[in-house]
N, C-alpha and C positions, 0 to 999 in steps of 0.2 A: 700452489698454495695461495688463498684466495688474500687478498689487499685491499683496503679501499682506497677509496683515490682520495688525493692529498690536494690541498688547495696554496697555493700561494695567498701569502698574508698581507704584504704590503702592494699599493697601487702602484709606487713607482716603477715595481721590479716585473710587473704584471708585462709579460710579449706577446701581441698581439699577432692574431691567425692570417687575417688577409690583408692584401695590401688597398690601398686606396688612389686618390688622387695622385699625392705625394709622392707614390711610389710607382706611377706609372701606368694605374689603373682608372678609366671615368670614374668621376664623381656623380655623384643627383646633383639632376637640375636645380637652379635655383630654389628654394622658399624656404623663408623664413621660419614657419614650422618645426624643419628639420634641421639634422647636421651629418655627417657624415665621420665617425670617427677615424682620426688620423693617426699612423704608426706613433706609438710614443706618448700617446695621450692622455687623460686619467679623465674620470669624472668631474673631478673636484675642480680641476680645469676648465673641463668644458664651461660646466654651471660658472665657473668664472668669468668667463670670457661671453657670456649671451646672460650674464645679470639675472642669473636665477639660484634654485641651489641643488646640493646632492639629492637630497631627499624629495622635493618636487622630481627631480629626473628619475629618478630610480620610480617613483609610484606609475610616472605620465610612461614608463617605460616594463612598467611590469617586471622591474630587477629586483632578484633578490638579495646579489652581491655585488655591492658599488666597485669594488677592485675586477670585476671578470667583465668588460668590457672587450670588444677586439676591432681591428682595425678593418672599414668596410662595416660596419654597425651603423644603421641609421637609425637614428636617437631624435623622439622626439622633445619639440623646446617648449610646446602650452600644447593647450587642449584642441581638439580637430573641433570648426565649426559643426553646431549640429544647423542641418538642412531640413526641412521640410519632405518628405517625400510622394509624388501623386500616386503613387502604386502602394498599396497596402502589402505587408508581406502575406507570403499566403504557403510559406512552410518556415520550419527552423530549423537551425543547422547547430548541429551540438559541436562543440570544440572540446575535442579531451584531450589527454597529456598521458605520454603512455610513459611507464617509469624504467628510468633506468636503473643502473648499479649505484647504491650508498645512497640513493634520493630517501628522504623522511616525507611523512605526509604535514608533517609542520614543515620544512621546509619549500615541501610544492604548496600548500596554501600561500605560506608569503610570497610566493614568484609572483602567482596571480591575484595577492590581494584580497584573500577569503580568510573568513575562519576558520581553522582545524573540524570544530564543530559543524559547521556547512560544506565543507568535502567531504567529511563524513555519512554525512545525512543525504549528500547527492549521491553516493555510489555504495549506500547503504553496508559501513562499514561495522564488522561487528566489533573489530578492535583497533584501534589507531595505528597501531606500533606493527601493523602486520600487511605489508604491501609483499609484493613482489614484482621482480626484473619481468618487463615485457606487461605488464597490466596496463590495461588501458580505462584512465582514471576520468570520469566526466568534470568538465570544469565549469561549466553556465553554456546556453542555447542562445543563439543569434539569430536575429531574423532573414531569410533571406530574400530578396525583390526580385522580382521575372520584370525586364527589359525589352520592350521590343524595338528588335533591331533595324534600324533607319532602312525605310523603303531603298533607296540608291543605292545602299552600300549590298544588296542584294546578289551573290551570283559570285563577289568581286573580290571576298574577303577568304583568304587563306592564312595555311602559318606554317612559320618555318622553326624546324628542329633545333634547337642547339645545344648540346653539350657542353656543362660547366666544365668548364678547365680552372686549374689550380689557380687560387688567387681572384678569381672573378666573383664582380657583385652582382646583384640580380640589377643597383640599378645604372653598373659599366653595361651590362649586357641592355636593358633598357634604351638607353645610348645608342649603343652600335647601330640597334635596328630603329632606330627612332620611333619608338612609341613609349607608352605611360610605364611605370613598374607598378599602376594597379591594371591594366591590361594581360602584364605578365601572370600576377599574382592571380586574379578570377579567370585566365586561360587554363590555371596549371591548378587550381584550388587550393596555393599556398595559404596558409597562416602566419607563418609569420617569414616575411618578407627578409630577414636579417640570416636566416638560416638558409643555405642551400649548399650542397654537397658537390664534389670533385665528380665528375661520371653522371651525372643525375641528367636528364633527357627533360628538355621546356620546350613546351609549345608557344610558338612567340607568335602572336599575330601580327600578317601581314597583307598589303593587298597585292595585285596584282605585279605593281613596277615593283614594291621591293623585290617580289620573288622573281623575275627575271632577271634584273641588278643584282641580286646573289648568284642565280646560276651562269651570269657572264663573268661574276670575279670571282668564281669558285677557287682559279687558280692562284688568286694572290689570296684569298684569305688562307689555302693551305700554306703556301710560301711562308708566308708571313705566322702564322699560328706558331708553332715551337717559338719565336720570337718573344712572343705575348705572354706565350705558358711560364717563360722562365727569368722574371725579371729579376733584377741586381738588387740583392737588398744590403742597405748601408746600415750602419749601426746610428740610434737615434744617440745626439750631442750627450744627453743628459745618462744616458744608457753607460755610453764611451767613460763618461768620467765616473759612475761607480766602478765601472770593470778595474779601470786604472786603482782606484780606490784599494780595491781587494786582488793586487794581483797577485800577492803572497797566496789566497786560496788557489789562483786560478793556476799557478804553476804547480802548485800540489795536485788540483785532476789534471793537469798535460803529463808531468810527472807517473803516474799511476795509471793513466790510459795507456801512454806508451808502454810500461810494464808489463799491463796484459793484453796488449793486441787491441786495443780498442780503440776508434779516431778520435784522438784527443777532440777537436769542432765537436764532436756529436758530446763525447763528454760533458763537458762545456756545456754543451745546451740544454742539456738535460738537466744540470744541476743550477744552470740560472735560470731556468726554468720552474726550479724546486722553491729555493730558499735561495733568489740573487746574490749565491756563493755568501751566505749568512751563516757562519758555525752555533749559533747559540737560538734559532730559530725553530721555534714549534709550532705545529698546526693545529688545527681545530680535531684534528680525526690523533694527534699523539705522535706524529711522525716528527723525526729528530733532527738538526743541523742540515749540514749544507745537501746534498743527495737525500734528506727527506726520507730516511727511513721509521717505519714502526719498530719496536723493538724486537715484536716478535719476528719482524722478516729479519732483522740482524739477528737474533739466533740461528735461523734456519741457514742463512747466508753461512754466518761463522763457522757449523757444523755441515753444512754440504758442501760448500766452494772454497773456505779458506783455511779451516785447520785452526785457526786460535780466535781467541773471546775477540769480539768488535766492540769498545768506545764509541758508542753516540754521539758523547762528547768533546771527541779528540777529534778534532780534522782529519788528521791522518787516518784514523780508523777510519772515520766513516767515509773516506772519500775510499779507501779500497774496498769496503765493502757495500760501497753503490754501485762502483765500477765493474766490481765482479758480478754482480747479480745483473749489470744492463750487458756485460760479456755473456754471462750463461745463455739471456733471452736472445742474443742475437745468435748464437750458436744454436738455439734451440730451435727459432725458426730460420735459420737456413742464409742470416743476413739480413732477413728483411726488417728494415728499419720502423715502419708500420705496424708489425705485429709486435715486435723488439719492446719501442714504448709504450703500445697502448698494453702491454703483459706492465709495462712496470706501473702504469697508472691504475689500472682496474683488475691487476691480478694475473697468474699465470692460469689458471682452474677456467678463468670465464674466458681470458682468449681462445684457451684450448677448443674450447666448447661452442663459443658462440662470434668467434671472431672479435673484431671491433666494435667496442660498445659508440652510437651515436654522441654518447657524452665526451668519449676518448679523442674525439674527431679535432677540435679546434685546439685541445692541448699538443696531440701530435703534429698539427699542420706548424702551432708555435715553435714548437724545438726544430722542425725542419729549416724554418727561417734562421733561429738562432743559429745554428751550423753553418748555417751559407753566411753569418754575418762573420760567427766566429773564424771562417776558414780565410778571411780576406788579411 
């Protein structure tokens, strides 16, 4: 039954995807420019604490929602110098934005800062209101510069493979190998530097001595990798004392997951992932209290999985009939926790179908953290 995805409402409750410094992972180099978002963070923060504001950061950063931030985000603080350049461009390189599940064409105009009416008019649309999953939508042309590359480094220059592993930034990985995270980025022809995926294959440039210096420590970087993969995540101070806050909800899902077979932790996460165990909490998309139901998936619940009417706005209702519907999806695929919530975020019809939506990615990597914090 298809769903859209539900957004959480407020910043503080907002759990971020990847881990950073704090948690074990490199940070970017030095500059002033930048920042690196830290577990726990919020916008309003940041702009706090480097003397600027939300809405300068949200523009200098192409957001369209100050609360969806995540942890390993690099956020710029002003404007990049503009430079001079002696090479004329001599082609352009289009940047589109391919759409996903619930995306509006007013809300991808505001991601990047356009009119409705000028994405319109670039991808010659005959009616606004009428996109579809998988379109790939033109957003403005950039120039691009041909470089020729330094007589010396001729012969000398190679790259080595790296597969993103869980939690890793483009610019930890930058780090590792000590070179730039725009080297990574025009190696691999990322866009935007803040995005990279679990499995996803980088070409890292390298010269010579790195690449024998790796295949002499081939043995400890395996050794050591599972290490790296699966860090300790704590629960952030500010986090700790809502949980305390609301543990009358939170024993209500422990309560009800154990009832139906379900890991209370993952419970848990998924519903402070929703509505920060909020019972009177609505979203922008209609979805209802703490498990973040629409009403139509509580009917459908009520009458496929539970047998009596569900309250939206009874805790106890809805907290059993979030539970049984994230029981159904995990029964349905087999246990896997992956497919489990991106079914509850983007729908059961499009996981079927099309697997994991891109957008489903940073929400699911959230609740896996949430778990490991919840299970401590």
């Amino acid at each position: 039954m298809p769903m859209r995805p539900k957004l959480v409402v407020t910043a503080t409750l907002l759990v971020v995807v990847l881990a950073t410094s704090a948690l074990g992972v490199p940070g970017v180099a030095a500059d002033d420019r930048f920042t690196v978002v830290r577990a726990g963070q919020t916008l309003s923060g940041i702009a706090a604490a480097h003397g600027t504001t939300v809405e300068r950061l949200m523009r200098l950063n192409h957001l369209a929602d100050p609360n969806r931030i995540y942890a390993g985000q690099r956020l710029r603080l002003r404007p990049a110098a503009h430079r001079r350049s002696a090479h004329p461009p001599v082609e352009r390189r289009v940047i589109g934005h391919r759409v996903t599940y619930g995306e509006t064409v007013s809300g991808i105009a505001l991601r990047y800062h356009l009119r409705v009416d000028q994405l319109v008019r670039r991808n010659h649309l005959a009616d606004a209101s009428r996109i579809y999953v998988g379109q790939l939508l033109r957003i403005r042309a950039v120039p691009v510069h041909r470089r020729r590359a330094p007589q010396h480094a001729a012969g000398h220059a190679s790259f080595v493979t790296h597969i993103v592993r869980f939690a890793e930034t483009l610019s930890g990985i930058a780090l590792h190998y000590r070179v730039s995270v725009g080297a990574i980025v025009a190696a691999n022809g990322i866009t935007n530097p803040s995005l990279i995926r679990v499995g996803q294959q980088l070409r890292v440039p390298s010269k010579h001595r790195a690449h024998h210096r790796r295949q002499g420590h081939a043995h400890q970087h395996r050794r050591h990798a599972a290490h790296r993969a699966a860090p300790t995540w704590r629960m952030p101070s500010e986090m700790a004392a809502l949980v305390r806050q609301r543990s009358a909800v939170g024993r209500a899902i422990r309560h009800e997951a154990r009832r139906q077979g379900v890991p209370p932790a993952l419970a848990k996460a998924v519903a402070w992932q929703e509505s920060g165990w909020q019972p009177r909490i609505v979203s922008s998309a209609g979805a209802i209290g703490v498990m973040q139901l629409l009403p139509a998936t509580a009917d459908w619940v009520s009458a496929t999985m539970l047998g009596e009417p569900v309250n939206l706005w009874s805790t106890t209702s809805n907290v059993r009939a979030g539970v049984a519907l994230l029981r159904h999806y995990l029964h349905r695929y087999d246990g896997s926790r992956t497919l489990a919530l991106a079914a509850y975020y983007q729908g059961q019809a499009g996981t079927d179908r099309y697997g994991v939506y891109p957008v489903s990615r940073p929400y699911i990597d959230s609740i896996l953290i949430l778990e490991q914090m919840f299970r401590r």
